[in-house]
N, C-alpha and C positions, 0 to 999 in steps of 0.2 A: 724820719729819714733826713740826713745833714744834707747840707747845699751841697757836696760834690759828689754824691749820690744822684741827689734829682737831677742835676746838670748831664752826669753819664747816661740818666734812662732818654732825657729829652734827645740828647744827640744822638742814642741808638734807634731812639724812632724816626728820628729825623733819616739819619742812614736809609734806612729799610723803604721809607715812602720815596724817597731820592730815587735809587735804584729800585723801586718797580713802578713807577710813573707816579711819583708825589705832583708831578708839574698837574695829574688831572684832578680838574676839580669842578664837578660839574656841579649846579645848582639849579633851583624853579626856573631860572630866567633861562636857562640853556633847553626849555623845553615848551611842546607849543605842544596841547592834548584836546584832539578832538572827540567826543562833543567835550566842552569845556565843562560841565556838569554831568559826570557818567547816565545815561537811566539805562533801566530794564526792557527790554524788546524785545519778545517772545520767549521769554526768560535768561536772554541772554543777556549780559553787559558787553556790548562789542567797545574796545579802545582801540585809538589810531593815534599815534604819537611821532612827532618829528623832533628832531634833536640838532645842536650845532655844538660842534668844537672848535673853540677858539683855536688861533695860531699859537703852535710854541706850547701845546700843551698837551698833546697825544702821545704818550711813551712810544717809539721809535722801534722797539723790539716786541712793544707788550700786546696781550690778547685781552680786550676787553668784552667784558659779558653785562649786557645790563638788564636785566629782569623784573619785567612789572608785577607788581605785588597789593592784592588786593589784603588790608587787615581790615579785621571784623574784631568785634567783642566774644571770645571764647574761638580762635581761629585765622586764617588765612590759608590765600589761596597763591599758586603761582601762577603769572598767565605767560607765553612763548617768549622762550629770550631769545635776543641778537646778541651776535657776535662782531667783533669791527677788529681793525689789528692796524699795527704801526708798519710802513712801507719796509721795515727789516725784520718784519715777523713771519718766521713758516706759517702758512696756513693758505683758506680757501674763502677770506671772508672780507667782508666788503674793508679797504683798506682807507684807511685817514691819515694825511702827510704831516706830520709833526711840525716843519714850518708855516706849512697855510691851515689846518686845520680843515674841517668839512661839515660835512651834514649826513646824518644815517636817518631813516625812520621803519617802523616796526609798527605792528599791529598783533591785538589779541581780545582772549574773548574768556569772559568766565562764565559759568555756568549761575544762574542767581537763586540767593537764600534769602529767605528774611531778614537776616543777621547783616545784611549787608548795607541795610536800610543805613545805619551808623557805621558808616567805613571810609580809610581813607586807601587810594593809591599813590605806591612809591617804586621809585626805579630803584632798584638793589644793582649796585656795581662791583663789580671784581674784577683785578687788574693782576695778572698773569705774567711775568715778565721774567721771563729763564726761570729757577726753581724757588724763583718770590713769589706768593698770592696774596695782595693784600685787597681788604674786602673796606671799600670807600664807605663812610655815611651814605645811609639812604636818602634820597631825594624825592619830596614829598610833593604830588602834582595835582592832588583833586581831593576833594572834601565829599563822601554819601557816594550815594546813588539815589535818583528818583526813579520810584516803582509804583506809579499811579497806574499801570495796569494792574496790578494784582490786587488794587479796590475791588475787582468785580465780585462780587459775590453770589456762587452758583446757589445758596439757599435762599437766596431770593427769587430766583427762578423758578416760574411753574412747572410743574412734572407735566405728563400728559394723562389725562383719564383713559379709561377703558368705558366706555358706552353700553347700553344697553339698546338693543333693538328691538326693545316694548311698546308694542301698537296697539292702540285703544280697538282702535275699530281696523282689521283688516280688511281688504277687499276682495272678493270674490267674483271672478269675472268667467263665465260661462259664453261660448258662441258657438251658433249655429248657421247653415245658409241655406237657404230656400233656392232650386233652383228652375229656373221659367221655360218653358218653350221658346222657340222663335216667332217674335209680334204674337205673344201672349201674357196674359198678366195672373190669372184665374190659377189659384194655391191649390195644386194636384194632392190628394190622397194618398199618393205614393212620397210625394215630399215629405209629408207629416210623420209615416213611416221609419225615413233614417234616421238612423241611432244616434246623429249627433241633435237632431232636432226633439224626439225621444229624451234623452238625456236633458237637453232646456226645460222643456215643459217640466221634466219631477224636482230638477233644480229649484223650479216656481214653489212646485210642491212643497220641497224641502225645508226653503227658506219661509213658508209660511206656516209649517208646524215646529221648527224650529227655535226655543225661546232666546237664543242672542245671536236670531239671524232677523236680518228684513231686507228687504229689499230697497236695494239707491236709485233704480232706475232701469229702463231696457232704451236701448238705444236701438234705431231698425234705419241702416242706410239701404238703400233700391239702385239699382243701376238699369241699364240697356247697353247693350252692345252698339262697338262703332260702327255700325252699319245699317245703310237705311236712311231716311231721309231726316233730319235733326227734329221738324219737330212731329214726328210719328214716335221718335225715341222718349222726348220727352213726356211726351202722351202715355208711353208703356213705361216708363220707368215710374213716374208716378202713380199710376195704377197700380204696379208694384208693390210699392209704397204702402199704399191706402189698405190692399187685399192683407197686406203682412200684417197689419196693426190691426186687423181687424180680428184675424185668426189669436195674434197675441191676447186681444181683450178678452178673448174666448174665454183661454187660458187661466188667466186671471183671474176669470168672474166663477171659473170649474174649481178653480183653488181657493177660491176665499182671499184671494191675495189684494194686494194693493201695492201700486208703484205707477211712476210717472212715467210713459211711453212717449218717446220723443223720435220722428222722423222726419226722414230727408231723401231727396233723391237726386240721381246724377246721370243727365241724359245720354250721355258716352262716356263711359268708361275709358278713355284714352290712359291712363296714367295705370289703369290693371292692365289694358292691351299690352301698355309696354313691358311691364315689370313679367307676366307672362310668357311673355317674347322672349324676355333676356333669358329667362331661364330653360327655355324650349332647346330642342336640337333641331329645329327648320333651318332647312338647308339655306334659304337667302334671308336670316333675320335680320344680317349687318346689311344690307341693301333697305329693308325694309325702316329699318334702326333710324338709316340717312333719310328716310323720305316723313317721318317722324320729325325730325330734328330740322329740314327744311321746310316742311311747309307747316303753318299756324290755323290754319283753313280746315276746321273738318271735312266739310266736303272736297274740298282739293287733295285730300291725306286720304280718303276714302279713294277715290279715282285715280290715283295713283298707285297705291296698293293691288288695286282691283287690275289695273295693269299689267301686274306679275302674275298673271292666270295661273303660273301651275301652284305659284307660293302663294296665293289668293283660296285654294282649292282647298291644303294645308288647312289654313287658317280659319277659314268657314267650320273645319270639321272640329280640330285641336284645340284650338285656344276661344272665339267667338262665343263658344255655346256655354264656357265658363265664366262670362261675364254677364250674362244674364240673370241676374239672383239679387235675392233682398239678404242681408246680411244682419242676423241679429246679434245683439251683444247684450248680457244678463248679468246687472253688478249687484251683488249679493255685501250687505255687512257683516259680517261678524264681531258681534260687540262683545271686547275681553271685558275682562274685571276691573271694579268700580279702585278706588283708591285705597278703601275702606275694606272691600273684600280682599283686596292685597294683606293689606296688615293681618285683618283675622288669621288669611290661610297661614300667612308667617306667622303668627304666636301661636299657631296651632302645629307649627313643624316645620311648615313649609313643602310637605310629600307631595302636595297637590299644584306647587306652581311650578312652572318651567323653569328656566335659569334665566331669561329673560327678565318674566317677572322677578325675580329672585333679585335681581341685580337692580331693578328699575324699585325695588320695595327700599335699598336702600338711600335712594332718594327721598324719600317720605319721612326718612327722619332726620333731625337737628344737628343731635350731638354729632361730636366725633366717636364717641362709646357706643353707640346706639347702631351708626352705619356700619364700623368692625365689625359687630357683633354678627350685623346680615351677611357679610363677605364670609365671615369666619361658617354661616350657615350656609351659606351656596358653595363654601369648598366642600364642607362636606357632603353638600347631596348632589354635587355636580366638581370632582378635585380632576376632573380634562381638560376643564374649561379655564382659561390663563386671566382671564379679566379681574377675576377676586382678588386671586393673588396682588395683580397691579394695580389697584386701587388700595388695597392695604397699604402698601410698598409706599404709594402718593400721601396717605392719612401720618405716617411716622418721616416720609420728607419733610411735609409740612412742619410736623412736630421738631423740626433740625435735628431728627434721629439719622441721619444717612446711612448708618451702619446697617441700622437692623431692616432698614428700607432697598437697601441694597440687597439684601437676603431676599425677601420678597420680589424683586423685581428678576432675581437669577432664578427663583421658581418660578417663576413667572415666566420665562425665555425657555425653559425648559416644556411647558405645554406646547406653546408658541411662539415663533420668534415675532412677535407682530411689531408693527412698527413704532406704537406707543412704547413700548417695552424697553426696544431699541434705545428709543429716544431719550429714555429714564437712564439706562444705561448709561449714555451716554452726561448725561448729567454726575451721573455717581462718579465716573472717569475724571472729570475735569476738577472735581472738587477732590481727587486724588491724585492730582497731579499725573495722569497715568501719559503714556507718546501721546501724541497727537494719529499715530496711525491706528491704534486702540480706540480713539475717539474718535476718527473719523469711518471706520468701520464700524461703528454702532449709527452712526449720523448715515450712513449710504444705506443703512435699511429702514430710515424712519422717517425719509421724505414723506411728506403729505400728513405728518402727525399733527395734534393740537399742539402750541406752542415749538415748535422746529426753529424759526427764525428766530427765536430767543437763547436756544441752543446753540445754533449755529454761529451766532455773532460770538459769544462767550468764548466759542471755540475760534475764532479768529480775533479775538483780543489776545487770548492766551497766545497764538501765533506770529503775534507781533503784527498784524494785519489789519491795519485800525480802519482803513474806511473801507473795507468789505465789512466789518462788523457794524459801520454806522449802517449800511444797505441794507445788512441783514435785519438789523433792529427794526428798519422803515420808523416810522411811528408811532411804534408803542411809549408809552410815558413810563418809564421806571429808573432804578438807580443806575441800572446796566448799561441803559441805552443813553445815556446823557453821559455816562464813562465816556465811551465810545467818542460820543461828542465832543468831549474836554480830549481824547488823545490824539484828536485830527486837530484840538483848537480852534474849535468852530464854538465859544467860549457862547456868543448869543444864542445861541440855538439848545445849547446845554444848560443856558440857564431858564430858557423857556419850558425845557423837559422836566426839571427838574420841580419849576412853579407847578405843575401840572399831576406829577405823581399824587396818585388818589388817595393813599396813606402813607402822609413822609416819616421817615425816623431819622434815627442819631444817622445814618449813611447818607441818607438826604441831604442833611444840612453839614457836616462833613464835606462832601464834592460843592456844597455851594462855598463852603469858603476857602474852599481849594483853586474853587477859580477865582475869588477875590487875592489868592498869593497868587496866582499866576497872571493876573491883569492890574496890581498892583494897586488894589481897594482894599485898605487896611478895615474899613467902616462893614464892608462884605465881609471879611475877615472874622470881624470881633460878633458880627450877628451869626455868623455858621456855625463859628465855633460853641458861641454860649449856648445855641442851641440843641448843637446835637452831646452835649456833655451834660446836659440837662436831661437829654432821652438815654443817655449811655455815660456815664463816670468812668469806663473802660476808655473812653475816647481819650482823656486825659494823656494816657500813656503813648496812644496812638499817633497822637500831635508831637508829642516832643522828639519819637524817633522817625518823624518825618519830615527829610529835606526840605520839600518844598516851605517848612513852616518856620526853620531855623533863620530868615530874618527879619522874623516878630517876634526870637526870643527873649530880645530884652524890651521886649514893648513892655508897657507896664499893664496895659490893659490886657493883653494875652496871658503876660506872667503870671498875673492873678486870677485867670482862669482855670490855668494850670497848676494851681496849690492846692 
């Protein structure tokens, strides 16, 4: 191209920017970007940006557009634009005086990707001026994004078990009650009779021809009624007492049995008076109730009652003549299966254990192949029951299979929505980026689960909600909860958790020298790093597209890490 060639293109450019506001020319310095280093907030990158236009530099007709632009490597994103106009421009939008110039600012928010970890933003400008558009240089205002929240790692997270409710020994608990005359203690014939006392005694029987039953004990409490003189009562209640233990030994010695008999007795029954009472329909119990509740005094409570003749009359006939009684209580074992008859009956089938056992047998073994196998056997002889399934579900989490554990745990909700279940769920959620109201609807059915506060914090890092998730972690020692620590900046306390994690890896030492870049400890720095790329070679890559680490890249000692 000859010199009056380029001379004609320069001066047609020249023209064009003239007339559609060449005077603007904005740059970094015309712009102030809060936070001054973008990061990630509940997945969001929120920007707040303020802007000045010089005097003598606002095209006077023109419509200015200026739009933030986040670039990525393979992409970009647009975030809200402003619009601003010259004091002789049609429009509706914030206007800027061409002689004095102004200030606009603007706010926006991108949605966040990994890809963003290496990104820059820029203000994209367009200037509009009657039927010119010309589109300015971009203007480049921030370097990354920091996304130390999405350190958290949901597969390091415990799932919750399904339990088994296998009891060695159940208890067996039989009661019967003798019941006395008035100022008599002597075990009537016709007591022995009732069916519930009948029933004790073959119970005795039972448990002593029984071979994984025995007997834990008979307990035999005695009462007397509040009435009468306190120590006549004590006198009959203990009598009580003695007569009951006497007939039980009978018992005992008729059955070939053996067990420990142990009694007691209680000279006034006040506390069955009352509880009798509440449940009665006497016409003055709430009078009686009060005189209960005021006086401390048996015999004062006695003579005061005895006052209310007709409600006195009542209670002589009703309630008194039911607290007269020795009260036996017969606690029988049932001693389940050994550890070892567990296994047999499983390598026999397993047709003869319950689901209980079934579930508790596979605890008794090692592997991970070994306990499958029992789950995979208790679906099949029990496929109602939700707990196999989710514990499979927990064996291939562990395994960082989530896929196929996520399968397992949606059969699993299908027997039962329990709250383990839930809870797994909602683990599966998080580590698939799924809403937050997804997550938090598996979280509102899984209160009280094993492991929830660990869930639940996860789910409030992801939300941008860092010290409810340090609350939620409390003091557990893992990578999670010392995250949490590092995004509030409570940098000691996260390095304490961190010490503390029971088996560290490459994440471990990773966040520890994440807060040596953030508290400016090159020496923390260079020991986190060497040593989580020693647990992890992946780490490598992980460092270099990460913000926080980009002003150690020309340390020489990091750089050599990173080769």
């Amino acid at each position: 191209m000859n010199k009056i060639c380029k001379l004609s293109l320069m001066l047609a450019v020249a023209m064009i920017l003239t007339s559609c506001g060449a005077k603007l020319a904005l740059t970094r310095e015309h712009f102030t970007i809060t936070p001054q280093t973008l990061e990630a907030i509940g997945g969001k990158v929120d920007v707040s940006y303020t802007g000045v236009v010089p005097e003598k530099m606002f095209p006077a007709k023109g419509l200015v557009t200026i739009v933030p632009v986040l670039k990525y490597e393979g992409g970009e994103v647009e975030g809200t634009p402003i619009t601003l106009q010259g004091e002789k421009a049609v429009g509706n939008n914030q206007v800027i005086p061409t002689k004095t110039g102004g200030s606009f600012s603007g706010k926006t928010s991108f949605d966040y990707i990994p890809a963003m970890k290496r990104s820059e933003l820029y203000a994209r400008v367009t200037v509009v001026d009657g039927k010119k558009t010309v589109e300015h240089p971009e203007v480049k205002l921030a370097d990354g994004v920091v996304s130390t929240e999405t350190l958290a790692n949901v597969e390091t997270a415990a799932p919750s078990p399904s339990v088994d409710a296998f009891q060695r020994i159940i208890k067996e608990t039989t009661e019967a009650n003798i019941m006395f005359l008035i100022q008599q203690a002597n075990v009537r014939s016709s007591q022995l009779k009732s069916e519930e006392v009948k029933a004790l005694a073959a119970a005795i029987v039972n448990a002593t021809k029984t071979e994984n039953k025995e007997i834990a004990g008979i307990k035999i409490s005695s009462y007397a009624s509040p009435d009468g003189k306190t120590d006549l009562n004590e006198k009959l209640a203990g009598d009580r007492e003695q007569n009951t233990t006497k007939y039980i030994n009978r018992e005992l010695k008729k059955a070939k049995a053996q067990g420990a008999v142990e009694g007691e007795f209680t000279a006034e029954d006040w506390d069955g008076f009352k509880a009798l009472l509440e449940a009665s329909n006497i016409q003055d119990k709430e009078l009686i109730l009060r005189v209960l509740s005021m006086y401390s005094d048996p015999e004062q409570r006695e003579a005061e009652i005895k006052n209310l003749s007709a409600a006195y009359k009542v209670l002589a006939e009703e309630i008194l003549p039911q607290l007269r009684r020795s009260k036996i209580a017969l606690t029988v074992d049932v001693i389940g299966r050994s550890d070892d008859e567990i296994k047999a009956a499983y390598q026999a089938g397993g047709a003869e254990l319950s689901v209980e056992e079934m579930l508790y047998a596979a605890t008794l073994y090692n592997t991970v192949a070994e306990k499958e196998a029992v789950y995979n056997k208790t679906i099949e002889l029990y496929p109602a029951d939700y707990r196999a399934y989710n514990n499979i579900g927990n064996i291939k989490f562990a395994a960082g299979d989530l896929k196929t554990a996520k399968t397992w745990y949606e059969k699993a909700y299908t027997k039962e929505a329990a709250k383990e279940v839930a809870l797994n769920l909602a683990l599966i959620a998080i580590s698939e980026d799924a809403d937050n109201a997804t997550i938090e609807a598996y979280l509102n059915k899984a209160a009280g689960a094993e492991n929830y506060e660990e869930a639940l914090g996860l789910l409030y890092i992801k939300k941008g909600q860092y010290a409810n998730a340090v609350k939620a972690f409390g003091n557990e020692k893992s990578n999670n909860a010392a995250l949490a620590q590092i995004l509030v900046k409570d940098y000691t306390k996260a390095k304490a958790t961190l010490a503390a994690v029971e088996t560290p890896d490459a994440d471990t030492y990773y966040l520890q020298a994440l807060i040596g870049a953030k508290t400016n400890n090159k020496a923390e720095v260079v020991a986190g790093l060497k040593k989580s790329i020693a647990e992890d070679a992946a780490m490598k890559a992980k460092v270099a597209s990460d913000i926080e680490f980009a002003k150690y890249a020309t340390d020489a000692e990091v750089a050599a890490l990173l080769k």
